[in-house]
C-alpha positions as CSV (number, residue, x, y, z in Angstrom):
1,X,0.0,0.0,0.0
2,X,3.0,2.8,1.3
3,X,4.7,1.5,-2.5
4,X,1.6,2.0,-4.2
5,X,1.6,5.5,-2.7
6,X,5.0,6.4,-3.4
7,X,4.7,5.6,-7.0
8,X,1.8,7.4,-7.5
9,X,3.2,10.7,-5.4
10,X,5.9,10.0,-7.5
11,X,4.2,10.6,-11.0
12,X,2.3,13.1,-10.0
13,X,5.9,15.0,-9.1
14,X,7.0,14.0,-12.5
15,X,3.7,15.1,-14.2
16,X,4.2,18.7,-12.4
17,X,7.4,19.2,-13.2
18,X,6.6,18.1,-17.2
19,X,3.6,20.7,-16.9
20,X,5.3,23.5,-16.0
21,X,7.9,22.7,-18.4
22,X,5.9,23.0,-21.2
23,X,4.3,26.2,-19.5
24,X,7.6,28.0,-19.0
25,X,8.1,27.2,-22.6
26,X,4.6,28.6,-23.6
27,X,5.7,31.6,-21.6
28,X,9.0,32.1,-23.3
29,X,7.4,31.7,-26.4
30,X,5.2,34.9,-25.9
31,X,7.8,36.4,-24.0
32,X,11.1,36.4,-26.4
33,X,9.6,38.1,-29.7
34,X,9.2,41.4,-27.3
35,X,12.6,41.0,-25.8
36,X,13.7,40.3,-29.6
37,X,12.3,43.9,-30.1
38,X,14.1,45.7,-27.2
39,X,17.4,44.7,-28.3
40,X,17.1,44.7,-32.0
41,X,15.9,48.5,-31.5
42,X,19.3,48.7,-30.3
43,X,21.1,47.7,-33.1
44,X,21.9,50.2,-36.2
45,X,20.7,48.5,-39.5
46,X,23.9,47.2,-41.0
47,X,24.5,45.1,-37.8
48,X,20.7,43.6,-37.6
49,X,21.0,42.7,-40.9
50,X,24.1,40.5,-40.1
51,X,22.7,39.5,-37.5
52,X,19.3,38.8,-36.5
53,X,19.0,37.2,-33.8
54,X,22.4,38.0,-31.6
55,X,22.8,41.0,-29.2
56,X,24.2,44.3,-29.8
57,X,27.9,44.4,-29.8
58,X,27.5,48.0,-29.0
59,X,23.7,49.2,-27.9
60,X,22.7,52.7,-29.3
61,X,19.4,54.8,-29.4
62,X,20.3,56.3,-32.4
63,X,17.1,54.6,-33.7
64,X,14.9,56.0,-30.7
65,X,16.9,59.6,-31.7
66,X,15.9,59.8,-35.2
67,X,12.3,59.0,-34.1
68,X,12.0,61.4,-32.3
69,X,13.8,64.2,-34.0
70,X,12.1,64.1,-37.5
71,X,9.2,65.6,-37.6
72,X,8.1,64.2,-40.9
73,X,7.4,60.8,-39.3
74,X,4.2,62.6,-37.4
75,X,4.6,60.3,-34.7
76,X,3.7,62.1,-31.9
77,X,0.6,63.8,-33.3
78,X,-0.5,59.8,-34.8
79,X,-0.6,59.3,-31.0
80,X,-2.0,61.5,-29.9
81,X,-5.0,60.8,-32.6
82,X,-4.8,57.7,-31.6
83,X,-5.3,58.1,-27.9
84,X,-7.9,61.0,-28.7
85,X,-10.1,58.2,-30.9
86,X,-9.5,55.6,-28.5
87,X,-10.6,57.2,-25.3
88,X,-13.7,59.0,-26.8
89,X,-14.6,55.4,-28.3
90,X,-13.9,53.5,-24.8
91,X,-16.3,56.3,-23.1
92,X,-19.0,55.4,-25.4
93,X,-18.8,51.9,-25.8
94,X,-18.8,51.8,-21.7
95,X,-22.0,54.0,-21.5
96,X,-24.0,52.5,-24.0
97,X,-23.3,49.3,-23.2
98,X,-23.8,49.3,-19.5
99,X,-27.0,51.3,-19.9
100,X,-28.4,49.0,-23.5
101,X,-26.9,45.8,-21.2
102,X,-29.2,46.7,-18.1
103,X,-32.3,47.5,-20.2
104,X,-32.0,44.2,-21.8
105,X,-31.2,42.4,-18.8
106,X,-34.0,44.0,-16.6
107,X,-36.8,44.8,-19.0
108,X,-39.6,42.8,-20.2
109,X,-40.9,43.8,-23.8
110,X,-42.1,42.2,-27.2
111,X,-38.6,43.4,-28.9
112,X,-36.1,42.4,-26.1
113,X,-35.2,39.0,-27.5
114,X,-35.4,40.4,-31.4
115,X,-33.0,43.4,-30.1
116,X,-30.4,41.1,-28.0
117,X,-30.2,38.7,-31.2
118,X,-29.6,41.1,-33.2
119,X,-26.7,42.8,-31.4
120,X,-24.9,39.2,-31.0
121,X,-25.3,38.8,-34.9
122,X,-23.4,41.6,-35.0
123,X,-20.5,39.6,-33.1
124,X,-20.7,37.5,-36.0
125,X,-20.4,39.5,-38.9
126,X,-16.8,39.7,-40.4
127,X,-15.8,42.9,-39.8
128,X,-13.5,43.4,-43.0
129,X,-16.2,42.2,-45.3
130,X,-18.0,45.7,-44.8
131,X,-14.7,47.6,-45.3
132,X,-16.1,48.7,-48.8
133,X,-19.8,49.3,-47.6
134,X,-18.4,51.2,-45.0
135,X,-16.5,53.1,-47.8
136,X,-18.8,54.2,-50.0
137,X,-21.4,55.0,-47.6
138,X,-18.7,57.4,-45.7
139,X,-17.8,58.8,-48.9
140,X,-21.2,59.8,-50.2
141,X,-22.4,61.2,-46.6
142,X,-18.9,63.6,-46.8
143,X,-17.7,62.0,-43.4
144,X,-14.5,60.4,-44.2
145,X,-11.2,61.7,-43.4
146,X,-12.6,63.2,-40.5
147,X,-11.5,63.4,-37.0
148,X,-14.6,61.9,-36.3
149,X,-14.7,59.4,-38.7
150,X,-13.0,56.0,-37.0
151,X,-15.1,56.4,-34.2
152,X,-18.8,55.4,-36.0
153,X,-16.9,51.8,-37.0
154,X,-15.2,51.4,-33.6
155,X,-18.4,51.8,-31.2
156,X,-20.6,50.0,-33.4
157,X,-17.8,47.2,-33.9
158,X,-17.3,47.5,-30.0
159,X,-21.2,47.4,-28.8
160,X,-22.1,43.9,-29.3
161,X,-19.6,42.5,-27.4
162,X,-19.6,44.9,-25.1
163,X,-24.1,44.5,-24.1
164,X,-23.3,40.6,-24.2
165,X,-21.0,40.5,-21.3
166,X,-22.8,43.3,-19.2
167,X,-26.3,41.5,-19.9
168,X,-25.5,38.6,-18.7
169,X,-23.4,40.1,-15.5
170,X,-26.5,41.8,-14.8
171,X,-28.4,38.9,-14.6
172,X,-26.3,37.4,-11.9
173,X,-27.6,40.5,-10.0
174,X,-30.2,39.7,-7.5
175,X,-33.5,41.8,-8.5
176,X,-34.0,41.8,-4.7
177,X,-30.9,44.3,-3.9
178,X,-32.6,46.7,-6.7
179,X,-36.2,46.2,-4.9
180,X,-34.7,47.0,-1.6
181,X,-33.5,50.6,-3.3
182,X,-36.4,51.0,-4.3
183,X,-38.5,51.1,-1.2
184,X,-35.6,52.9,1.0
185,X,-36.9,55.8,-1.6
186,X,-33.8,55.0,-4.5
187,X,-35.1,56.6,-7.9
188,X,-34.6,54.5,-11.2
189,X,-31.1,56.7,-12.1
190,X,-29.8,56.9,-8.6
191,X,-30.4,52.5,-8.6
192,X,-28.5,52.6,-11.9
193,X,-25.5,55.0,-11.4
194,X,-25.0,54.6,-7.8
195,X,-26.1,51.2,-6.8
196,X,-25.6,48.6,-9.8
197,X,-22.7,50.4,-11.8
198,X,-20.0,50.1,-9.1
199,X,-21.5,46.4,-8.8
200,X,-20.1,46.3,-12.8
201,X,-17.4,47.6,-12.3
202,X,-15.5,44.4,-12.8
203,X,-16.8,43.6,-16.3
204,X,-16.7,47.3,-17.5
205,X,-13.3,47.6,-16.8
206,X,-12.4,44.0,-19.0
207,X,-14.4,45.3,-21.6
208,X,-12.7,48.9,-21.6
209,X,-9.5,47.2,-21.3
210,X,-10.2,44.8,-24.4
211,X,-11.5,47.6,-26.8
212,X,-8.6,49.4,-25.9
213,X,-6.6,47.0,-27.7
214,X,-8.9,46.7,-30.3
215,X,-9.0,50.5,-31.1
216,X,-5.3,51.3,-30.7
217,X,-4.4,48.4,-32.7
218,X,-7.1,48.4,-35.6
219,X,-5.7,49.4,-39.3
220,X,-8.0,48.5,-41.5
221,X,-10.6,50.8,-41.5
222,X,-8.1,53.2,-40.8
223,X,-6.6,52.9,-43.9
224,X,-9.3,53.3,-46.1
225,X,-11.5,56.2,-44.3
226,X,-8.4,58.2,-43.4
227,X,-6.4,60.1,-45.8
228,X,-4.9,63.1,-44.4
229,X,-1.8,62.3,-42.9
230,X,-2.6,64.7,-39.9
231,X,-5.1,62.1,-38.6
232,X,-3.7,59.5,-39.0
233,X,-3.4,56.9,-36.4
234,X,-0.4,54.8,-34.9
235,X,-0.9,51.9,-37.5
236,X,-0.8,53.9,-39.7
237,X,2.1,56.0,-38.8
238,X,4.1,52.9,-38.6
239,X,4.3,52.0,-42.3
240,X,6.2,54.9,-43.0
241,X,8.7,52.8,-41.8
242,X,8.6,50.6,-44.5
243,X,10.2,51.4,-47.9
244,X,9.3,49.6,-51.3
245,X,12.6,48.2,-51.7
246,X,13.8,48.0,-47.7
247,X,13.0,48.5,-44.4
248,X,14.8,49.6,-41.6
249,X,13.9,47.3,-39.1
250,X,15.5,48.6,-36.1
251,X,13.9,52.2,-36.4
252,X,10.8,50.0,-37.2
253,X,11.0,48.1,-33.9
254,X,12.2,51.6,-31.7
255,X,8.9,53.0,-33.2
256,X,6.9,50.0,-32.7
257,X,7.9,49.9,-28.3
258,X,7.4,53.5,-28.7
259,X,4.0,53.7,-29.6
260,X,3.6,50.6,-27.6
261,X,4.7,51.6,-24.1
262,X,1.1,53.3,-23.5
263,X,-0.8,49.9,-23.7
264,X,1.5,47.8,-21.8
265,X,1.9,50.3,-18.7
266,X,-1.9,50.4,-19.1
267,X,-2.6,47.1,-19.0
268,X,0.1,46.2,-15.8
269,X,-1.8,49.1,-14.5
270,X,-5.2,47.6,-14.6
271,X,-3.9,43.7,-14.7
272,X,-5.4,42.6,-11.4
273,X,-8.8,44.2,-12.3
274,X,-8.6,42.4,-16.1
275,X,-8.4,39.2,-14.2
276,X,-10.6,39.9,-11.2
277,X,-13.4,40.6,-14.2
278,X,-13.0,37.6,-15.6
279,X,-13.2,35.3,-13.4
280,X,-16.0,37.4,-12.0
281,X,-17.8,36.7,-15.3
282,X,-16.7,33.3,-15.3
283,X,-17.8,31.9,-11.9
284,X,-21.3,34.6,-12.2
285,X,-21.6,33.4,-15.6
């Protein structure tokens, strides 16, 4: 019986260690193409293109220099459009999709169903396959290449995910707590704001977090309704770094971390709530 134990605490030690094994390498994995960035950004071009993978023999931040110095790159004012379209997008996907989330989630009527369908078909729709809808219907209403113009696609891209996860957070919300409000003398707006909102705040804040991403990041329809390069976004900004011929990786790679370095501090910033959200939604789920 003690043998039969040992062998089997044994196996399980040797399962563990094979576990984490292939979990450190996971890790790596994701870990090592941003490392690969740092230190390639501090290579000058001739050396990276001898060497791709090594170190730098001898680190600069001439790359990070010549960024910064030429204006003609517009990389400053790309972020700053960038964080401009992302926050005022984030604002209203949050707003609309807490408040559309609890209506749908709380009340009873002939179209809830029809409305809630609808706004998870649009979850399903391929997003690219309406680049040239999208076009032409910008075009003809005169609202492209505007500073306005990327954020029509991104909040109505960014709803439907957005009212699923807060509909079905608020249902996981006893109806009691809002009843209770209620007869302390709690109006309907003072229930919503100040009573379930902080309740959401879990959720709100992995759904912020996630269409930050998805707004910082997106290129395609920022490519085809933006033409001016003063509006232009950080994808965008970054293929100026990319000649027909050659590209000069390293400068490519400084710019990249550079326009980077907002998202990541945001997101070690806001990690612990990211995960407290979702397993909030996955256990209330």
């Amino acid at each position: 019986m003690e043998k039969e134990q040992s062998n089997g605490k044994g196996k399980r030690i040797v399962g563990g260690f094979f576990m984490n094994l292939i979990l450190w390498i996971f890790s790596l994995s994701c870990i090592f193409p941003i490392v690969w960035m740092v230190y390639s950004s501090l290579k000058e071009k001739r050396q990276f293109n001898a060497d791709i993978i090594g170190l730098p023999k001898a680190p600069t931040l001439i790359n990070y220099q010549r960024i910064l110095s030429n204006s003609d790159y517009h990389l400053g004012e790309s972020m700053m459009n960038s964080v401009r379209t992302t926050l005022i997008s984030i604002i209203l996907i949050l707003t609309f999709s807490f408040i559309v989330g609890y209506i749908l989630a709380r009340v009873q009527f002939k179209l809830n169903r029809v409305l809630y369908i609808m706004f998870l078909m649009g979850m399903l729709i391929p997003i690219h396959s309406l680049l040239v809808p999208i076009y032409i219907v910008f075009q003809r209403c005169g609202i492209s290449n505007r500073w306005f113009t990327l954020l029509l696609p991104y909040v109505s891209f960014g709803l439907p995910m957005g009212i699923f996860l807060v509909e079905g957070y608020v249902k996981t919300i006893p109806v009691s707590l809002e009843e209770a409000a209620a007869i302390d003398g709690s109006s309907f707006s003072h229930t919503l704001w100040k009573i379930i909102l902080p309740i959401c705040q879990p959720i709100l804040v992995t759904v912020g977090i996630i269409q930050i991403f998805s707004c910082w990041n997106e290129f395609s329809f920022a490519l085809v309704l933006i033409k001016d390069v003063a509006l232009q976004t950080v994808p965008l900004a970054l293929t100026q770094f990319k000649g027909q011929f050659a590209s000069d990786y390293p400068k490519q790679m400084a710019a990249m971390l550079i326009t980077m370095s907002p998202i990541i501090v945001l997101y070690f910033a806001f990690s612990k709530q990211i995960i407290k959200g979702m397993v909030a939604g996955a256990v209330k789920g």
